[in-house]
N, C-alpha and C positions, 0 to 999 in steps of 0.2 A: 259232328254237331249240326243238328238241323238251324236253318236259318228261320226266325220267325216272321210270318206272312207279311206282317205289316213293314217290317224293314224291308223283304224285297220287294212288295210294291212301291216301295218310298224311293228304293234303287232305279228299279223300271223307268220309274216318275221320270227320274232328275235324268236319265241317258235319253230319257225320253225329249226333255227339255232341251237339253245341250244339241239331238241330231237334230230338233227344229231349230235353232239358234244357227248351227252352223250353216242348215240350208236355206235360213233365211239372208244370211250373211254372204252366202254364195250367190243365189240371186239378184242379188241386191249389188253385188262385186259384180255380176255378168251383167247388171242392166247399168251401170254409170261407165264399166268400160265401151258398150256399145253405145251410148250416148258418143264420150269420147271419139272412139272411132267416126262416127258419121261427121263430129267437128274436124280430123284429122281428113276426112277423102273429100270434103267439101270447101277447107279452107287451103289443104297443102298438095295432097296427093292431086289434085285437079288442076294445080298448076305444075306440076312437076312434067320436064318433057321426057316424053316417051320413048326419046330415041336421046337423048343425052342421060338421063335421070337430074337434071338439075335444076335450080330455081331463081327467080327474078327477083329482084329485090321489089318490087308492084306486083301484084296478082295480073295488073290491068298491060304489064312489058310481056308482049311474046318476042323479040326479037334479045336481048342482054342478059343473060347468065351471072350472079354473083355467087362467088365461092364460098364467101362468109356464107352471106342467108343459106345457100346451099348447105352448109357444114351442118346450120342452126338446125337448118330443118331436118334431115338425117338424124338429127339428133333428137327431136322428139317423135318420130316417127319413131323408131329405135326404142326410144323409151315405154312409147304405149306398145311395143311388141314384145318389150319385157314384162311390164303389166300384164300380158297376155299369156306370157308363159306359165301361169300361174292355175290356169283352166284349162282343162281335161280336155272340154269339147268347144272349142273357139272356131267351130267350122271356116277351117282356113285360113283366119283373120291375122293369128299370130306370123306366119308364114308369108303373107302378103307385107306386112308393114315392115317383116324382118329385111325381106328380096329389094324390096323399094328404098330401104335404107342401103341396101348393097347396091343397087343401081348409082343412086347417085354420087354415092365413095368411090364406083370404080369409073361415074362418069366424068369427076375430076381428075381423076389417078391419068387416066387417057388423053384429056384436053392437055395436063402436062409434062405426058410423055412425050406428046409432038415437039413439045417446047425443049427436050433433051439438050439440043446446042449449049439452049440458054444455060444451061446449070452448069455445064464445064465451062464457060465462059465465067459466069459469076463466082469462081472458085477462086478464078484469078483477081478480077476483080467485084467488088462490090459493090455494084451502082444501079443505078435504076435501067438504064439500057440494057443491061442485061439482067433483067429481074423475071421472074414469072410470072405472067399474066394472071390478074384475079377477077378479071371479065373473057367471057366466051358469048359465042353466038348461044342461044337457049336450043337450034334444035342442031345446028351441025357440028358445034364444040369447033369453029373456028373464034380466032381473033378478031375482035371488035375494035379495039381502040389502039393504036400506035401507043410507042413509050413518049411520045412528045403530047399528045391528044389526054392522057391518063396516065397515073403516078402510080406503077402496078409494084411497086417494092415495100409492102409490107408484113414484114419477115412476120406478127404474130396471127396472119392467114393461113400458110404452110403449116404452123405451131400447132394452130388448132386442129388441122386435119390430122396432126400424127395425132393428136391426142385422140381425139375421136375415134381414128383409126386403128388405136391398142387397144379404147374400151371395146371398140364393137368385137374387133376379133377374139378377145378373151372372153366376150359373152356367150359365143358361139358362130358367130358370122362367118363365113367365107368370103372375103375382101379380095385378099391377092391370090391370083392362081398360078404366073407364071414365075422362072429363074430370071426372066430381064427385069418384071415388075418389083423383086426383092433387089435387084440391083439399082435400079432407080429411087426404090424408097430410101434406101442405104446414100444415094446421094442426097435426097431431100435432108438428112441427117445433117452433111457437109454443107447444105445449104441455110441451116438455120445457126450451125454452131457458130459465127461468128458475129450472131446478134448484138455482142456485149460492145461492139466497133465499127456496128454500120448503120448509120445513118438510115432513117425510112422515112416514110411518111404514115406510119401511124396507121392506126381504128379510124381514124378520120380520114385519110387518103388527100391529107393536105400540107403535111410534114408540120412546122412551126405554126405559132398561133394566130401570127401575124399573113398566111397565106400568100407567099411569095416566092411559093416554089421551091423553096429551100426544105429538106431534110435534118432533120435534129437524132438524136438517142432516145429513144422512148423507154421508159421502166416496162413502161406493158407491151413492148415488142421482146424483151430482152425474159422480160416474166414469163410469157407463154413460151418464149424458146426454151426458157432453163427446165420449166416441165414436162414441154416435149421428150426431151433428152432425157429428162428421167423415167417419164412413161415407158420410151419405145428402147431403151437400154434391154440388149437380153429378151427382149419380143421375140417369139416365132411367130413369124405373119401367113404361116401353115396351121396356124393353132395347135393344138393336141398333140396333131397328126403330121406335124413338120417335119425336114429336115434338118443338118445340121446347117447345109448353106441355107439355110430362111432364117438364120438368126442376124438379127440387127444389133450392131454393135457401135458406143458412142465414148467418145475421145471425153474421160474424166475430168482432164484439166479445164477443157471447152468448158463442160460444165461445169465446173468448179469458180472460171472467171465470168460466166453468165451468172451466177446467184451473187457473187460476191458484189460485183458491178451493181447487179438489180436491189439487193439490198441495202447497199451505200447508195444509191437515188432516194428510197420509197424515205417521205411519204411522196416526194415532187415526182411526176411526170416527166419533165423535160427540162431545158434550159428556158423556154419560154413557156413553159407553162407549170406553173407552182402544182395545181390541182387539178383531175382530169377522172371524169367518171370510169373511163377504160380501165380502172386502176381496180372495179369492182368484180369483174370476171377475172380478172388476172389474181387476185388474191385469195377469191373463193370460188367459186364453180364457174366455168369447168377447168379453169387453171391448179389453183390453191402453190400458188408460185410460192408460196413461205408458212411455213409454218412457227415463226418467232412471232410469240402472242402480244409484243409488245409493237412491233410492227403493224402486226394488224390490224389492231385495234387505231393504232395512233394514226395509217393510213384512213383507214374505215371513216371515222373518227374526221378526219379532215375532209373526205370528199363530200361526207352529209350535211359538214359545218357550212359551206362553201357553196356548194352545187344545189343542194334541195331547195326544191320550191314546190307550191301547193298542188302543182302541174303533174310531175317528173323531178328528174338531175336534168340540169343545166351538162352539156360536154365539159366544157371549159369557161373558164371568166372570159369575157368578149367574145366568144363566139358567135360567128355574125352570120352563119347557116340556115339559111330560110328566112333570118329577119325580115322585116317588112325596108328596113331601110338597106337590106344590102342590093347591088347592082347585081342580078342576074346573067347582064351581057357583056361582066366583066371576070376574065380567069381568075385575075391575084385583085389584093387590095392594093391602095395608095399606101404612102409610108403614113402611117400614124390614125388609120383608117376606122381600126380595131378600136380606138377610144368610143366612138360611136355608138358601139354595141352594148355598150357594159350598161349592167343593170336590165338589159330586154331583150336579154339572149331565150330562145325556145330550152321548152323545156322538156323530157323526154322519159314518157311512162314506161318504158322498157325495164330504167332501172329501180322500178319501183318493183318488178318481176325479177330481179337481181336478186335485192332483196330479200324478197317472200325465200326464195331457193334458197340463199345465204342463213336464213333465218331457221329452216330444217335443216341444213345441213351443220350448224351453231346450238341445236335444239335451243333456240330464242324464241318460244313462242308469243311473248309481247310484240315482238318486234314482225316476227310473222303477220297476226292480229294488227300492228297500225298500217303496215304496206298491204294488206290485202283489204283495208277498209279507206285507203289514197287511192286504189286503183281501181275501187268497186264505181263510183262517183265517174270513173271516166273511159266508163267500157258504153261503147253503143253498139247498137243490134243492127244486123244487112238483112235482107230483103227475105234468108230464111230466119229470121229470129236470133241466129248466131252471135258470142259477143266479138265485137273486134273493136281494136284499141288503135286512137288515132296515132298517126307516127310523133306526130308533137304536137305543143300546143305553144303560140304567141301571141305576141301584144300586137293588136289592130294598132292602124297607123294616128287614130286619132285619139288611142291613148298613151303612145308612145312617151309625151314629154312628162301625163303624170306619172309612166310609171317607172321614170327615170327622179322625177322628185321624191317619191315614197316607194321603195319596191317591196312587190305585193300586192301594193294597191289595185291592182288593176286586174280585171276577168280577161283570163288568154281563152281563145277559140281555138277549135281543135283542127288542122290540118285536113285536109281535102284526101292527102296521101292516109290512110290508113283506117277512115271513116266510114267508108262504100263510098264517095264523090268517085279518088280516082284510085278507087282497087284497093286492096287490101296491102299491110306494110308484112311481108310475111315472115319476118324477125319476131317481132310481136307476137305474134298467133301461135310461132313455134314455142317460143319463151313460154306463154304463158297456159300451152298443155302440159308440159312440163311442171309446173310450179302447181297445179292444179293436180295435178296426179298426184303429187307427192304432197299438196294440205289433204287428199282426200284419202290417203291412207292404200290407196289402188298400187302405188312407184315404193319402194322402199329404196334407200339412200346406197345402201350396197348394190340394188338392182343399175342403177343410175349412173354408179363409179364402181365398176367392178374391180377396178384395180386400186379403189382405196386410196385415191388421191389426196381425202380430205381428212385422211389420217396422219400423222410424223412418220415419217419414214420407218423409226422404229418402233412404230404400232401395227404396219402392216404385217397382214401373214406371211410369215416364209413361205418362201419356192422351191419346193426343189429342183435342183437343175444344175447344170455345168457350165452357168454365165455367171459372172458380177451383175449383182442388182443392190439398187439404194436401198436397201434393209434397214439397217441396222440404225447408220447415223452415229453421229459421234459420242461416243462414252462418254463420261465423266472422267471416267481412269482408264481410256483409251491407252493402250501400251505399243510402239512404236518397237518394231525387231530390228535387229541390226546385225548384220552380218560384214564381219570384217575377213575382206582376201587380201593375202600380201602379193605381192609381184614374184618373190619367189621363196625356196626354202631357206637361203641363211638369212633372210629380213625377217621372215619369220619366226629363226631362232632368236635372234636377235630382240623382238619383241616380246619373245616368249621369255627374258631376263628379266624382263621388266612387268612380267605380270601379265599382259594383254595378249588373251588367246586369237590367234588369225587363224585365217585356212587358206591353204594355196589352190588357186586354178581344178589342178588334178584332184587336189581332197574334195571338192564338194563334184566331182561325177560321180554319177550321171548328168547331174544340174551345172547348165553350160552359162558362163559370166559371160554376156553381151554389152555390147553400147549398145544405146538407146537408135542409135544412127543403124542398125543393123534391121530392128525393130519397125520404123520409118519404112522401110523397104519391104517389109510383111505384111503391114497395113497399105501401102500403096497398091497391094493386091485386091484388097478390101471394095466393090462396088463397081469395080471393073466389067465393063459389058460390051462389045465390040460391034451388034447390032446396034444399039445407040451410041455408039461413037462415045463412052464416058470412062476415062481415065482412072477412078478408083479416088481414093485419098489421098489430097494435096499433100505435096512433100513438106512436112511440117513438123517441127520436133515434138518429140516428146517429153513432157511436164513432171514436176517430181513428183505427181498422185499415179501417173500411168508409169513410171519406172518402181512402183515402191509394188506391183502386181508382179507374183508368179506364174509365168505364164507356159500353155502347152502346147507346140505348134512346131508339125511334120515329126509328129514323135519324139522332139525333143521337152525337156521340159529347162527351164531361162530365166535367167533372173537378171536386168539390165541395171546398169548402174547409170546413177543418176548426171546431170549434162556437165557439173560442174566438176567432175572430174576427167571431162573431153582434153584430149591431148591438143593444147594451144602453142602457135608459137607467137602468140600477144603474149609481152611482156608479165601484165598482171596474173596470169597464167603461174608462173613462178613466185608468187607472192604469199607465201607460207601465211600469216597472219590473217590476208583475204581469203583463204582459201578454209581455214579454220572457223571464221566469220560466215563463210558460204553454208558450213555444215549443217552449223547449227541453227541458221536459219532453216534449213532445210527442215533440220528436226520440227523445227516448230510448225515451220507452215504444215507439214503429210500430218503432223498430229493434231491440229487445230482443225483441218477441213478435210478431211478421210469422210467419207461417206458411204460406204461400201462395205456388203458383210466382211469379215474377216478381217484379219490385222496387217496395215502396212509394213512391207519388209524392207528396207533400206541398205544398198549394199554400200557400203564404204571402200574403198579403196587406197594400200597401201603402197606407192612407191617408193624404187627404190633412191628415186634424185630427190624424194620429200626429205629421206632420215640425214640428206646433207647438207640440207638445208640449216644455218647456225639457230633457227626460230624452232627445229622438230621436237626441242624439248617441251613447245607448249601444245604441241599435236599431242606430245603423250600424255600430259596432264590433262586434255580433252577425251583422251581416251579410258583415265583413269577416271574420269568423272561418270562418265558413260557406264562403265563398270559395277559403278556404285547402284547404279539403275534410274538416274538422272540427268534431264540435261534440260538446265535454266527451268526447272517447274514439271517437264513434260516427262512420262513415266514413258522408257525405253527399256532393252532388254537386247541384252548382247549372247547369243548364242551361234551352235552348230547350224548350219542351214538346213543340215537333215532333219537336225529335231523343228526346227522353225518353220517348215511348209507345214505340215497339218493346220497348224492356225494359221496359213498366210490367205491371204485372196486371192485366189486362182481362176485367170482366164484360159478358158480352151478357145484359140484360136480355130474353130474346126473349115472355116471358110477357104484354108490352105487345101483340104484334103481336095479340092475340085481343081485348083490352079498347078499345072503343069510347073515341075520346081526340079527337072532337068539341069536346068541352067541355071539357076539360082545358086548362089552363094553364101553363105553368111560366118562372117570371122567373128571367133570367140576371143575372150582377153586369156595372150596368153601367157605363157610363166614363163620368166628367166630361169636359162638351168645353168649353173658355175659347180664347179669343181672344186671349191673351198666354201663351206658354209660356215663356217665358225665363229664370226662375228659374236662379241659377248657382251659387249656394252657402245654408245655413241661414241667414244673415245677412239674405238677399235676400227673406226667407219674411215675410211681414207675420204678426206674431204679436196683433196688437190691431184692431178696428176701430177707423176716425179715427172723431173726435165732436168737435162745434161747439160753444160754451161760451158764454153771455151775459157780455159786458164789462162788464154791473153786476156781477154774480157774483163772477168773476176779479178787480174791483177790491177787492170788501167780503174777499174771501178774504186778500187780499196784505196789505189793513190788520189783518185778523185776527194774520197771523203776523208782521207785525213789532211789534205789540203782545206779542205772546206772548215774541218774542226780546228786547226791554226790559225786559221784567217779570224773567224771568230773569235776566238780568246785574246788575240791582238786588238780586235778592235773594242771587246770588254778592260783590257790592259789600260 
């Protein structure tokens, strides 16, 4: 059937229209990304040094290296390189800003390798003296400031580099090249996981609010650690092309007491500090430390209540940082110092760039729309026309006292730091190519977070692969496995009277019952590098989320039991009712905070000094409960272990295949073997040893007590 004329010119027309639309859209996409660019080599790349890759917190500092700004800027260097990916013919441009971002990740990565000592010392302890420097020299990547001089312990610095560190390598980057450098990242791992218990000094590098040198808990230290750990969990830092030792691997429970911790803080910051803008990257870009919308909001919600001002966010209430009235020739304040500041604290357009990203990344286009019409009012132009934004803005000294009577009242000026006076603040400039890219439609949100940070865990896309990764997230009807081994065959029989199938030791081989203590000793293999003197993973037990993992390692495959069934000789140890109490706690906690594809597997354990115990009767009424497919609320399921691995969560340990395991040992739980199993009920269970008695004994004993029951009846008489 012929087409008539007029409809195919009408066709022609419109494809006609659409290839001009497109390459007008092209054009138009390749002349604001090279706009861009000439903003990125004129306000970042041109301070960036040469021979470290890193950057200053001042355009105008050649001498001082800061990590953060470093991070920041890598980070939107990085960004406009994914922009870039997008164009066929980017004569080289994509490729430069991709390299330049990789200079400066690996010119960190190198400043703290030297520091190596540091991190097996801070394993043990966690203080600031042995913390990792987040100042270097800007062109030789030495140390600048002693740990007494500056307060280098701020665990959510490290945080942010793994994060950065996973996005870029999953975009495509080459970051890490060598087997020492994945060993050391693998300790950077141990070096943040016990954020949720150490004390720092914060985004602000001054610990408490009152500035006295003291270290506090910060949520947004603890925040960006618990997302690190979930980032770089199951990361190949080989990309694609990895192998199996480039895999990085992170202690569940760690994270499981970092979110938990960070969550029971938020919406507060600190112990001295109620509200704290830091709280705004930690909850949405580039953290997205929680995804409970009731949290976020109610945090969100409280730092704009609190902090906004016509300027910027205020840091904190009293913050006395750059005031006019605070003493610059003074380290800490007086006691009671901080009262002085309230009400005319600077204020800080950064997180008005918070914001705007917050706001695409929320699709809140209102809320987009009012920060990017706060921040338009306080952008000024350098000497090429560029905009650059001053680092804050405060109250002159001679309006100080009104605007401590009316706050608001009063026009703050904008900082010398960030205006062209003294150099550009290059936090700001990195922030807000960023947020810029992404109002302009150039950055798409998955380009930005390739790993879907600002999604729930179980919205991101499967992996496939051979690690545990934060998938899934908790069910709703999360089901909880349970595998029960008895100690040996006639305990077995014995429960098998009463209904409750077990398995012995030998029935579930090939799959070998470990303690967790056995476990301990496979990961302390784990980061081990003998060039940098760094020991692997502190000896540290293991938690009931990382015993309830199937795991595969030296060709075995393992399933460890949980700690409260560790052979004690503390009293309470023997305490059948505690021990029934332990369980079920147990149950509850793996199924309340499982976060891991797959379903947790729980091994129970039966002995044989439990069933003679006079209480074993309410072990089995726990076990019949369990049966039922219940325990207190939480959906369990008691089966075979053969059938129960296919749904289990299975870690391949593959970081064994490299470590020499000669010498290595590891004992399985093993099975009592007796020569009588017939036990058939508790009645049947010998609860005493027999013992033989001298019949002088027995004689002198029986005249004892019928003396004793005469004597009595006399004196009833």
């Amino acid at each position: 059937m012929a087409v008539p004329r007029t409809m195919r010119h009408g066709s022609l027309c419109q494809i006609e229209i659409d290839m001009s639309l497109k390459l007008s859209n092209y054009e138009d996409t390749v002349r604001q990304l090279d706009i861009y660019y000439g903003l990125v080599k004129r306000q970042l790349l041109r301070h960036q040094s040469p021979i470290t890759g890193m950057f200053p917190v001042l355009s105008t500092d050649r001498e001082v290296a800061s990590v953060r700004e470093s991070v920041y800027c890598a980070a939107a260097i990085w960004s406009l390189h994914q922009a870039y990916r997008r164009i066929d013919d980017d004569r080289g441009k994509s490729y430069e800003l991709g390299q330049s971002a990789v200079k400066c990740m690996r010119g960190i990565l190198e400043c703290w390798i030297k520091q190596a000592p540091r991190i097996e010392l801070f394993k043990k302890n966690q203080c600031n003296k042995h913390a990792l420097h987040c100042k270097f020299h800007l062109t030789t990547g030495a140390e600048v400031y002693n740990d007494e001089e500056y307060y280098h312990l701020q665990i959510d610095v490290v945080s942010l580099y793994l994060i950065f560190l996973v996005q870029m390598i999953t975009s495509g980057l080459q970051i890490v090249y060598t087997q020492d450098e994945v060993a050391f990242v693998q300790n950077l791992v141990y070096y943040v996981e016990r954020a949720y218990r150490t004390p720092d000094y914060g985004m602000w590098e001054r610990g408490s609010k009152y500035n006295d040198g003291t270290p506090e808990i910060h949520a947004s230290s603890i925040g960006m650690a618990k997302s690190a750990l979930e980032a770089i969990n199951g990361c190949n830092l080989f990309g694609e092309k990895g192998a199996s030792w480039s895999v990085i691997y992170v202690d569940i429970d760690a994270h499981n007491r970092n979110r938990s911790i960070f969550e029971t803080m938020l919406p507060r910051e600190s112990s001295s500090k109620g509200v704290d803008a830091s709280l705004i990257p930690t909850i949405s870009f580039p953290a997205f430390a929680t995804h409970e919308d009731v949290l976020c909001v109610e945090t969100k919600a409280n730092v704009i209540r609190r902090l906004k001002g016509r300027y910027g966010f205020k840091r904190f209430c009293r913050d006395g940082y750059k005031c006019m009235l605070e003493d610059t020739k003074k380290r800490y304040y007086r006691n009671g110092e901080t009262k002085e500041f309230e009400g005319i604290e600077c204020e800080w357009p950064l997180f008005y760039i918070f914001m705007i990203i917050d706001g695409v990344f929320k699709s809140h286009p209102e809320q987009i729309e009012e920060y990017q019409n706060l921040l338009k009012s306080k952008i000024k132009r350098d000497m090429n026309g560029d905009p650059v934004i001053p680092m804050y803005f405060f109250v002159h000294e001679d309006n100080i006292e009104f605007e401590k009577q009316e706050n608001g009242s009063q026009m703050r000026l904008p900082s010398g730091e960030g205006s062209g006076v003294k150099g550009m603040f290059l936090w700001n400039q990195a922030m807000f190519v960023i947020s810029q890219l992404l109002t302009a439609g150039l950055l798409h949100i998955n380009e930005l977070d390739p790993i879907r940070r600002y999604l729930p865990s179980y919205n991101r896309p499967r992996t496939a692969g051979r690690y545990s990764a934060f998938q899934q997230g908790t069910a709703t009807d999360l089901v909880v496995q349970i595998v029960l081994i008895a100690e040996s065959m006639r305990l077995q029989a014995m429960m098998a009277t009463y209904g409750i199938q077990t398995q012995t030791p030998h029935e579930v081989e090939p799959v070998q019952i470990w303690s967790s203590r056995e476990l301990v000793k496979v990961y302390k293999q784990l980061g081990v590098n003998s060039k940098l003197n760094l020991n692997g993973r502190p000896v540290r037990p293991i938690g009931a989320l990382g015993t309830s993992k199937v795991y595969r390692v030296c060709g075995m495959t393992v399933l460890c039991y949980p700690l409260i069934f560790e052979v004690s000789e503390f009293y309470l140890y023997r305490d059948m009712a505690l021990l029934i109490d332990d369980i079920k706690t147990e149950l509850q906690f793996v199924g309340r905070y499982w976060r891991l594809s797959g379903r947790p597997t729980v091994c129970l354990l039966i002995r044989e000094e439990h069933m003679r115990d006079p209480q074993f009767k309410e072990m089995l009424d726990l076990l019949a409960m369990l049966k039922k497919g219940y325990c207190d609320g939480m959906k369990v399921r008691i089966g075979r272990l053969q059938n129960l691995i296919s749904s289990s969560c299975i870690e391949h340990l593959d970081f064994m295949n490299t470590v020499d395991t000669s010498e290595m040992t590891f004992q399985q739980f093993r099975q009592l073997e007796h020569e009588y199993i017939g036990y058939q009920s508790l009645t049947d269970v010998p609860r005493a040893l027999q013992y033989t008695e001298d019949p002088k004994t027995f004689q002198l004993r029986t005249i004892l007590r019928t003396c004793t029951i005469m004597q009595g009846a006399y004196d009833t008489g």
